[in-house]
C-alpha positions as CSV (number, residue, x, y, z in Angstrom):
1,X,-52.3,37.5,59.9
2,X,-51.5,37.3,56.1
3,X,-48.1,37.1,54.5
4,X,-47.8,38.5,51.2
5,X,-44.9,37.9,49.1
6,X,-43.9,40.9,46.5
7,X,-40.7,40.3,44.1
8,X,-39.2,43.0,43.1
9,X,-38.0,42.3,39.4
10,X,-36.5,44.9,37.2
11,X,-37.7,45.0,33.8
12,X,-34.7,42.2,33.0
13,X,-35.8,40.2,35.5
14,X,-39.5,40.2,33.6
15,X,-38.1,39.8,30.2
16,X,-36.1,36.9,31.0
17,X,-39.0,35.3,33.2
18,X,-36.6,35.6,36.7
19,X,-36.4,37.1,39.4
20,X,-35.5,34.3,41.2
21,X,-36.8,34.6,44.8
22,X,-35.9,38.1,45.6
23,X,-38.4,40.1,46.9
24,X,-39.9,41.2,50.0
25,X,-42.5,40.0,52.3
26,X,-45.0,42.8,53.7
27,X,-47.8,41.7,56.1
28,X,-51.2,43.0,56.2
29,X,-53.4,43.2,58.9
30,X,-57.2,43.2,58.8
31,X,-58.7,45.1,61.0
32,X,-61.8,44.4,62.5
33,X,-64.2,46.9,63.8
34,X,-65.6,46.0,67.3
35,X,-69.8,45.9,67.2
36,X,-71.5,49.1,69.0
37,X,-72.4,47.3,72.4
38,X,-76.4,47.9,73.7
39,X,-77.9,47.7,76.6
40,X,-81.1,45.7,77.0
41,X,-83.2,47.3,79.3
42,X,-86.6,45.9,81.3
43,X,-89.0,48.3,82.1
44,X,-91.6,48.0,85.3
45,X,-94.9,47.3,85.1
46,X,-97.8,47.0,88.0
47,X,-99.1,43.4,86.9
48,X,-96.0,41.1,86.1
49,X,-95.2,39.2,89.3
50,X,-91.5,40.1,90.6
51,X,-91.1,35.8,90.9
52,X,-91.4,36.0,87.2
53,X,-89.4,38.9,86.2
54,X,-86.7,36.5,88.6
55,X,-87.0,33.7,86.5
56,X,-86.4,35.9,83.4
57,X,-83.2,36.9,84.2
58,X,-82.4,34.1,85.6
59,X,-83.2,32.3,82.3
60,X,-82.8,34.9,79.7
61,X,-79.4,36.6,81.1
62,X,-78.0,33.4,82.9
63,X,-77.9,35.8,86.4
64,X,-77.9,33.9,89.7
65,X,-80.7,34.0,92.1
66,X,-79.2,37.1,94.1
67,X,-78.2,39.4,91.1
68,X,-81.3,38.8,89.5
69,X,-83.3,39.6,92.7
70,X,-80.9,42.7,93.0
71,X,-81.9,43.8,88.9
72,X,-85.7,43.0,90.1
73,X,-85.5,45.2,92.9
74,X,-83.8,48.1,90.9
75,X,-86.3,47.8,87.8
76,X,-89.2,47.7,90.4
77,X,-88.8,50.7,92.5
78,X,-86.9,53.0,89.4
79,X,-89.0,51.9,86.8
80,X,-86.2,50.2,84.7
81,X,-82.8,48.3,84.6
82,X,-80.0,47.2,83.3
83,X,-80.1,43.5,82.2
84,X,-76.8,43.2,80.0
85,X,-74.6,44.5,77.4
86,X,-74.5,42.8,74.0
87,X,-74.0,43.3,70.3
88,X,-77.2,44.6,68.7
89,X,-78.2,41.5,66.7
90,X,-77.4,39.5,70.4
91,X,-79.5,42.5,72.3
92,X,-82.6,42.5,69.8
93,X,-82.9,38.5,69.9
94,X,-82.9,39.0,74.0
95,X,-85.5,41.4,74.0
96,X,-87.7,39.4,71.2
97,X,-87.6,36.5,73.1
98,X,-88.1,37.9,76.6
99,X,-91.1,40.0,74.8
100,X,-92.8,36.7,73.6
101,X,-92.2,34.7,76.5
102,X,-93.8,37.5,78.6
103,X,-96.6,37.2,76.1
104,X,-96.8,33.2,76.7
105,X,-97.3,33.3,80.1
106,X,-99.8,36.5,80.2
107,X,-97.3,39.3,81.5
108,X,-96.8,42.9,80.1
109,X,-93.2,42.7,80.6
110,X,-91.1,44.5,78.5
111,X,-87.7,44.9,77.6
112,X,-86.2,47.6,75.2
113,X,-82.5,48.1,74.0
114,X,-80.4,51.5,73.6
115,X,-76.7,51.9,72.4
116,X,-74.2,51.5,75.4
């Protein structure tokens, strides 16, 4: 939070160089807008092993063993899921990197993003 200080001088007062201390303190606020949130969704695919697609969110997302079996298991038999919530630039770095590390290790995973 800022503090502004604002004298209020009549035209005396800035002839004579015064003013001395009177005034009035106002505060202004910034306001910050709060980042559109997206989803990063993974999408199923018949080749990439479900162990792998474990170990993604596992490593990717930072989910435990059970909720990323649990978003496995829901990607699997409805074709996509949920993975997280995130700002866009967060969102677009996860899919990137989950994309490439798919690549790395010979998987067609893939991950997409869509506004929350």
């Amino acid at each position: 939070m800022m503090t502004r200080f604002t004298p209020n001088m009549t035209d005396s007062d800035k002839e004579n160089g015064g003013g001395a201390g009177l005034g009035v303190a106002t505060r202004t606020r910034a306001r910050t807008k709060k980042p559109t949130p997206y989803r990063v969704l993974m999408l199923n695919d018949d080749y990439t092993p479900m162990e792998f697609v474990v170990h993604v969110l596992q490593t990717f997302f930072r989910m435990s063993i059970e909720d990323a079996t649990r978003v496995m298991l829901h990607v699997h038999q409805k074709g996509v899921g949920v993975c997280g919530t995130f700002s866009y630039e967060v969102a677009e770095t996860k899919v990137t990197q989950v994309i490439e590390y798919a690549r790395k290790n010979q998987h067609p995973l893939q991950c997409t993003l869509e506004k929350a």
